[in-house]
BAMIDO-167915 format. One record per atom (N, C-alpha, C): residue number from 1; residue in three letters; atom name; x, y, z. Coordinates in nm, 3 decimals. Example, Ala and Ser with C-alpha at 12.3 -4.5 7.8 and 13.67 -1.06 7.14 Angstrom:
BEGIN
   i  aa at      c1      c2      c3
   1 ALA  N   1.319  -0.569   0.780
   1 ALA CA   1.230  -0.450   0.780
   1 ALA  C   1.320  -0.330   0.780
   2 SER  N   1.285  -0.225   0.708
   2 SER CA   1.367  -0.106   0.714
   2 SER  C   1.290   0.003   0.787
// end
This chain:
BEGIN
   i  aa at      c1      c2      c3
   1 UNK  N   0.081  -0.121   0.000
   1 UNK CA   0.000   0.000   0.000
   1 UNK  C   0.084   0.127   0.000
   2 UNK  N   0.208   0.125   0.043
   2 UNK CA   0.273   0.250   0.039
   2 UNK  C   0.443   0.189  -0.011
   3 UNK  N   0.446   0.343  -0.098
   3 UNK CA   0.584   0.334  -0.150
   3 UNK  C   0.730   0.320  -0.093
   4 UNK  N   0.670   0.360   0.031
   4 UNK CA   0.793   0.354   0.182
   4 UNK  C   0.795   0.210   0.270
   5 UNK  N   0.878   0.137   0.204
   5 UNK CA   0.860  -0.026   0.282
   5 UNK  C   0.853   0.023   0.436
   6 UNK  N   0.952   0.095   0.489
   6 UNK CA   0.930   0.098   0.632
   6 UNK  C   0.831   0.135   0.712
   7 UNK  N   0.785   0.207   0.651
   7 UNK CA   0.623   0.260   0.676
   7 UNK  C   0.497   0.151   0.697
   8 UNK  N   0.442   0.167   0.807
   8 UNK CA   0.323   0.113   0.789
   8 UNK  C   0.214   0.174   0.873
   9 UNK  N   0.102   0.158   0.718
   9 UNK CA   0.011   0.275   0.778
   9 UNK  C  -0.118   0.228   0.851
  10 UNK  N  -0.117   0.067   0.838
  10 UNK CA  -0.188   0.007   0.878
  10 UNK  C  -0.230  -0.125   0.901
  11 UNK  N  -0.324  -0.209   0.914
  11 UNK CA  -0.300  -0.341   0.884
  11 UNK  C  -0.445  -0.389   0.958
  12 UNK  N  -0.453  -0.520   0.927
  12 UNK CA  -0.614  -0.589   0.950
  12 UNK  C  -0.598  -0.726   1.021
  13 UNK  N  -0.616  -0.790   1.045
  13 UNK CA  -0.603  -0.925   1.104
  13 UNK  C  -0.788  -1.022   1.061
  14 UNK  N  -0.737  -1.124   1.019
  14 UNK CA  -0.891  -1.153   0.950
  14 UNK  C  -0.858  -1.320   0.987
  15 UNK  N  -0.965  -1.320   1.072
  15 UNK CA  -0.924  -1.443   1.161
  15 UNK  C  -1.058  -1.513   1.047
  16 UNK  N  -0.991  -1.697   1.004
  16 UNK CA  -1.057  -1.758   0.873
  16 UNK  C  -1.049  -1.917   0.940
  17 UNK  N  -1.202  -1.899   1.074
  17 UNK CA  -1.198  -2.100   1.164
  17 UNK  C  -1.262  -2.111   1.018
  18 UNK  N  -1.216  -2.274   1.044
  18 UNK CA  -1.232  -2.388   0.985
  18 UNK  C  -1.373  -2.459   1.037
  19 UNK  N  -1.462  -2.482   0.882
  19 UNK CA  -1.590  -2.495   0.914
  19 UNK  C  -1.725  -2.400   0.952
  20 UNK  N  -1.661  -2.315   0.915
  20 UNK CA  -1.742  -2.187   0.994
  20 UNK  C  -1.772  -2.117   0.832
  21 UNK  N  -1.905  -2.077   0.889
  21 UNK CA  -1.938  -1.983   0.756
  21 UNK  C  -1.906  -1.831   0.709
  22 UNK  N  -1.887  -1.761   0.863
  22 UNK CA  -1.796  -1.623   0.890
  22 UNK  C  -1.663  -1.634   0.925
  23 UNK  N  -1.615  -1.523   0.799
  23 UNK CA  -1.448  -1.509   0.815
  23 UNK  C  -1.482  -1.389   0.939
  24 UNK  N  -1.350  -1.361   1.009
  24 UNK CA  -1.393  -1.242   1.156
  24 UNK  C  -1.270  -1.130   1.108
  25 UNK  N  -1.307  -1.009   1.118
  25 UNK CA  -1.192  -0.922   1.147
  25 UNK  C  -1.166  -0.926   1.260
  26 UNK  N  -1.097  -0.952   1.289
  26 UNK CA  -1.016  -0.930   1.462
  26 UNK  C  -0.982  -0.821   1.525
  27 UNK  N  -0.903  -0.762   1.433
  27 UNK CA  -0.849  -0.617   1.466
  27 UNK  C  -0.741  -0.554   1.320
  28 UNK  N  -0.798  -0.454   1.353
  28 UNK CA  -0.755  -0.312   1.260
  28 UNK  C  -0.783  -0.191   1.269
  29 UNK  N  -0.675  -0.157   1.219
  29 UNK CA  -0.619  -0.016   1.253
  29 UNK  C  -0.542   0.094   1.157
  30 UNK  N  -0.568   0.164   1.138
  30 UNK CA  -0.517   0.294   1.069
  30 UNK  C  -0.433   0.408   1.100
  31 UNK  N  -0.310   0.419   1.073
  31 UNK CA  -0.213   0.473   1.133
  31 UNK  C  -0.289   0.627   1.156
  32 UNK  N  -0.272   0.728   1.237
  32 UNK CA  -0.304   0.878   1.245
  32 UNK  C  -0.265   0.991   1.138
  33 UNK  N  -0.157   0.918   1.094
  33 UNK CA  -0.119   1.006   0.954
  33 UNK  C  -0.133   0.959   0.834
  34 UNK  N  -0.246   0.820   0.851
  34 UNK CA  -0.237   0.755   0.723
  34 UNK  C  -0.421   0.775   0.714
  35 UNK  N  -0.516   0.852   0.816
  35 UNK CA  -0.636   0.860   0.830
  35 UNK  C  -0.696   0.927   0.689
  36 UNK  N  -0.795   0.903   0.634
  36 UNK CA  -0.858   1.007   0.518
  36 UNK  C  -0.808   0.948   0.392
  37 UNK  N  -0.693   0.879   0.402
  37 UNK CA  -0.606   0.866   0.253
  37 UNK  C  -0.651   0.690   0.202
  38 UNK  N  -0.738   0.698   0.232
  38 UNK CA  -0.791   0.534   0.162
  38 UNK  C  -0.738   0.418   0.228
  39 UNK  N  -0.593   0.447   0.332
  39 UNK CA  -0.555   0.325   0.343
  39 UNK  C  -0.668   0.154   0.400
  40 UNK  N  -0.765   0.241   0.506
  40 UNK CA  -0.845   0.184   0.545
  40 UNK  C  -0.959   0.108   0.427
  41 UNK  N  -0.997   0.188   0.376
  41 UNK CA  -1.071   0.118   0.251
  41 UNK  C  -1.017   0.014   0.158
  42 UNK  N  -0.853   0.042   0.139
  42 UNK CA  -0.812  -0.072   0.078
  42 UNK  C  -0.792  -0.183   0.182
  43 UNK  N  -0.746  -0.209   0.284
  43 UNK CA  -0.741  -0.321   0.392
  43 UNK  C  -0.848  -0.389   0.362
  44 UNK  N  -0.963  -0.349   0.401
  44 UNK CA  -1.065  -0.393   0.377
  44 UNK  C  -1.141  -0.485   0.262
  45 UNK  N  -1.103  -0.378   0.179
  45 UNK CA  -1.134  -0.434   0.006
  45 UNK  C  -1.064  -0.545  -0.003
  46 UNK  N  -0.904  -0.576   0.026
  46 UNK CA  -0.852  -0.653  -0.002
  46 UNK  C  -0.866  -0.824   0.067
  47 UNK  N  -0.881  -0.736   0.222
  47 UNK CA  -0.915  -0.878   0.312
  47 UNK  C  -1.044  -0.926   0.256
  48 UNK  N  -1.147  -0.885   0.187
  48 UNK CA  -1.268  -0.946   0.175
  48 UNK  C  -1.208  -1.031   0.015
  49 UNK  N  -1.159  -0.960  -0.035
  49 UNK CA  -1.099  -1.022  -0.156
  49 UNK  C  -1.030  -1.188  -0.160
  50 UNK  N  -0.971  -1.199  -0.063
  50 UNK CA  -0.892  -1.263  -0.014
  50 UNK  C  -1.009  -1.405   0.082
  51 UNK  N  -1.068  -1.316   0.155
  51 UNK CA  -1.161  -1.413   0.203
  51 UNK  C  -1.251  -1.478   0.121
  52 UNK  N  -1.296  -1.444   0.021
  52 UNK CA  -1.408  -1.453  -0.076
  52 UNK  C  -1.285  -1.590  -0.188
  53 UNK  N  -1.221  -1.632  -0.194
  53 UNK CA  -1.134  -1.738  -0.254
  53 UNK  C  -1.173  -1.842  -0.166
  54 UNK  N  -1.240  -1.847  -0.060
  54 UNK CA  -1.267  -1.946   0.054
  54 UNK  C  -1.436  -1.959   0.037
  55 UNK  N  -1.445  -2.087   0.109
  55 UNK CA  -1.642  -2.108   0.107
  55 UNK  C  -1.659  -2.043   0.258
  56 UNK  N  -1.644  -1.900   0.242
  56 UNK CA  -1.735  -1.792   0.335
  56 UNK  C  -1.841  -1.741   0.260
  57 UNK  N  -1.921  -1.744   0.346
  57 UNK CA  -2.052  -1.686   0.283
  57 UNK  C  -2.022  -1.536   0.319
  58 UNK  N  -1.988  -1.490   0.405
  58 UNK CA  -1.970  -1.341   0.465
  58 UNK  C  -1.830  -1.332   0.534
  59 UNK  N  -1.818  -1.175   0.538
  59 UNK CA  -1.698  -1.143   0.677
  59 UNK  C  -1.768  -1.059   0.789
  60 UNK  N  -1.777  -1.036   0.913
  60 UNK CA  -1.785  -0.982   1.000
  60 UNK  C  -1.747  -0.961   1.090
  61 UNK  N  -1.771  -0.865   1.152
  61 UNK CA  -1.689  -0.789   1.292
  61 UNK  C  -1.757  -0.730   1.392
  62 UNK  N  -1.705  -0.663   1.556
  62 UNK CA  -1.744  -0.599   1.628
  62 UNK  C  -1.725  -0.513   1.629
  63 UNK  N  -1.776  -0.359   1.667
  63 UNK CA  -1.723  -0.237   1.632
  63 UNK  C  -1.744  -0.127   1.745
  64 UNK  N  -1.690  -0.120   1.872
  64 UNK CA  -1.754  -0.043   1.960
  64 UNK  C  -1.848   0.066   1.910
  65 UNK  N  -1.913   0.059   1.978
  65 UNK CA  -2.057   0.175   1.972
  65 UNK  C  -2.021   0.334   2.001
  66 UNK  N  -1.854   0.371   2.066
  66 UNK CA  -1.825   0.478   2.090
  66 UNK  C  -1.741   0.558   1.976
  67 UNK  N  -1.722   0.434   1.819
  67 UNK CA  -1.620   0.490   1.740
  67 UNK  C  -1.728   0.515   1.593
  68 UNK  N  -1.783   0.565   1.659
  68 UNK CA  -1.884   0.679   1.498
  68 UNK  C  -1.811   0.627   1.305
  69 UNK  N  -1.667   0.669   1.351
  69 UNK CA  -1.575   0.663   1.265
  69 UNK  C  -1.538   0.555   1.210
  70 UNK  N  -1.528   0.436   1.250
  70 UNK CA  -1.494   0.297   1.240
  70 UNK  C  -1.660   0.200   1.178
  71 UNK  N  -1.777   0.319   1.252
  71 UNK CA  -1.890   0.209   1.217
  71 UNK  C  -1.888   0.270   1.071
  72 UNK  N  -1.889   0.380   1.043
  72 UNK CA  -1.894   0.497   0.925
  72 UNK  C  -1.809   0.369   0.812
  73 UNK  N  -1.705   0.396   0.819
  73 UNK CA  -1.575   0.309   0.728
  73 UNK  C  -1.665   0.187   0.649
  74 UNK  N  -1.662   0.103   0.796
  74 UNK CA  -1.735  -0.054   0.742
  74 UNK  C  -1.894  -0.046   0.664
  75 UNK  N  -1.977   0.067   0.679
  75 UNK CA  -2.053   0.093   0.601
  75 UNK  C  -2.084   0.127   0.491
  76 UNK  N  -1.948   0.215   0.478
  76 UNK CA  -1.895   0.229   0.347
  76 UNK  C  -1.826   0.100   0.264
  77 UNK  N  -1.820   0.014   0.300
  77 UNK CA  -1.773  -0.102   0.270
  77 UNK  C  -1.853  -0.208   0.268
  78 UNK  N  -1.966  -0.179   0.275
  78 UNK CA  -2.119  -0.242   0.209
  78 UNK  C  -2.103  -0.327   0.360
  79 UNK  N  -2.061  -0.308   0.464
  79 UNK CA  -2.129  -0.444   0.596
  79 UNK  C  -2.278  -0.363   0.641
  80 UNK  N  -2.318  -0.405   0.680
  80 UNK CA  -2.460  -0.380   0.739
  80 UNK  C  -2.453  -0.431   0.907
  81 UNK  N  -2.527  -0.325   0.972
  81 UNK CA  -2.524  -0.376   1.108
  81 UNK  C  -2.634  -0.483   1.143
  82 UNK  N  -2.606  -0.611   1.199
  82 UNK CA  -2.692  -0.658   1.199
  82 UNK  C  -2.728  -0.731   1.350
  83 UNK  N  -2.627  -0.642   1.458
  83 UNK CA  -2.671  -0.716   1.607
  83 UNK  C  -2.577  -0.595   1.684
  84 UNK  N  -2.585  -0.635   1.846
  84 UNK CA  -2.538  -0.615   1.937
  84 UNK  C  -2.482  -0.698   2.030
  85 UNK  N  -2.398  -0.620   2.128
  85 UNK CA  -2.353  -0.699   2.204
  85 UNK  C  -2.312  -0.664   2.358
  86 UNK  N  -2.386  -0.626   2.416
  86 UNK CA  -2.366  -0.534   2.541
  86 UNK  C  -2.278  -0.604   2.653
  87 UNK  N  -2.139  -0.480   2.696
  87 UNK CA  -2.053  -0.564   2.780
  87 UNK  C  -1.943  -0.614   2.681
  88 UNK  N  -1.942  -0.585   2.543
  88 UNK CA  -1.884  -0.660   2.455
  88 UNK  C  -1.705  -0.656   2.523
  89 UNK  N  -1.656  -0.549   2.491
  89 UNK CA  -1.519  -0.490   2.508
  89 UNK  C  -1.468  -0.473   2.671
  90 UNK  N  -1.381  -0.502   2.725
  90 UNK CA  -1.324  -0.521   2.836
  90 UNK  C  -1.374  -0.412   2.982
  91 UNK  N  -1.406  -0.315   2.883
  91 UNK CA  -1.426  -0.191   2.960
  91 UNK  C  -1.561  -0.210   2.968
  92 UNK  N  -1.601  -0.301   2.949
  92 UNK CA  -1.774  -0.251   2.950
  92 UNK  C  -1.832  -0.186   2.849
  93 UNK  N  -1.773  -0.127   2.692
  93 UNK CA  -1.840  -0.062   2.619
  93 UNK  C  -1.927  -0.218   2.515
  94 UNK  N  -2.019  -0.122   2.486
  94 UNK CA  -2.106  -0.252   2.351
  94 UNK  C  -2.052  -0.228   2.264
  95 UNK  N  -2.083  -0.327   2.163
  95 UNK CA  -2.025  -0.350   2.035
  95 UNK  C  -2.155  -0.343   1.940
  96 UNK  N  -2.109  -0.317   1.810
  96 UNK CA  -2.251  -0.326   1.698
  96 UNK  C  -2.167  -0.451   1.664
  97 UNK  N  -2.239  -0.552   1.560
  97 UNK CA  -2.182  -0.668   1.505
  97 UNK  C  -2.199  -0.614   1.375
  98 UNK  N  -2.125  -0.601   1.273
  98 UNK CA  -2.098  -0.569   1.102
  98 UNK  C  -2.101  -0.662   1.040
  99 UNK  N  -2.153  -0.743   0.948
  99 UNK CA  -2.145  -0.825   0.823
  99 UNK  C  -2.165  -0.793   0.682
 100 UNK  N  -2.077  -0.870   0.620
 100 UNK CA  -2.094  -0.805   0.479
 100 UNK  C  -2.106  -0.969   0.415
 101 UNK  N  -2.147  -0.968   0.347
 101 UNK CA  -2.168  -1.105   0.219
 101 UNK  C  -2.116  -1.101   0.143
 102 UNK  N  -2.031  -1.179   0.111
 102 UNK CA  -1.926  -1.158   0.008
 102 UNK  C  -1.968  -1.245  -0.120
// end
């Protein structure tokens, strides 16, 4: 994604059990100086790309309920909210659940 090997502006983790019909994002993240510039949209694009070579029917994720910004992204990335999860995150915040169909 960027012309500077040492650089990294970001990265995804896309956890793919065996037998299971959902691939999971695990965790991802977008560097602070890499925010606005697509990097996030391509992660995305690509991990579903990548997942979609596999018999997943979908990918989905959790998305705390306090990051506006993060639910925004994955919406833009065609997931749809389709649950909750109260208590989700360590701290006590909820989670929305995101799926997309690939």
């Amino acid at each position: 994604l960027d012309e500077q090997p040492t650089t990294i502006n970001g990265y995804i983790l896309v956890l793919t059990p065996r037998n299971k019909l959902n691939a999971v994002i695990h965790s991802f993240a977008v560097s602070e100086t890499a925010k606005g510039k697509g990097v996030g949209a391509t992660l995305i694009e690509e991990a579903c790309k990548v997942v979609s070579r596999e018999p997943f029917e979908s990918i989905m994720t959790h998305v705390r309920v306090d990051n506006p910004h993060a639910i925004a992204r994955y919406k833009k990335s065609g997931f749809h909210i389709v649950g909750a999860k109260a208590n989700y995150y360590e701290d006590g915040c909820d989670s929305v659940k995101c799926l997309r169909k690939l």
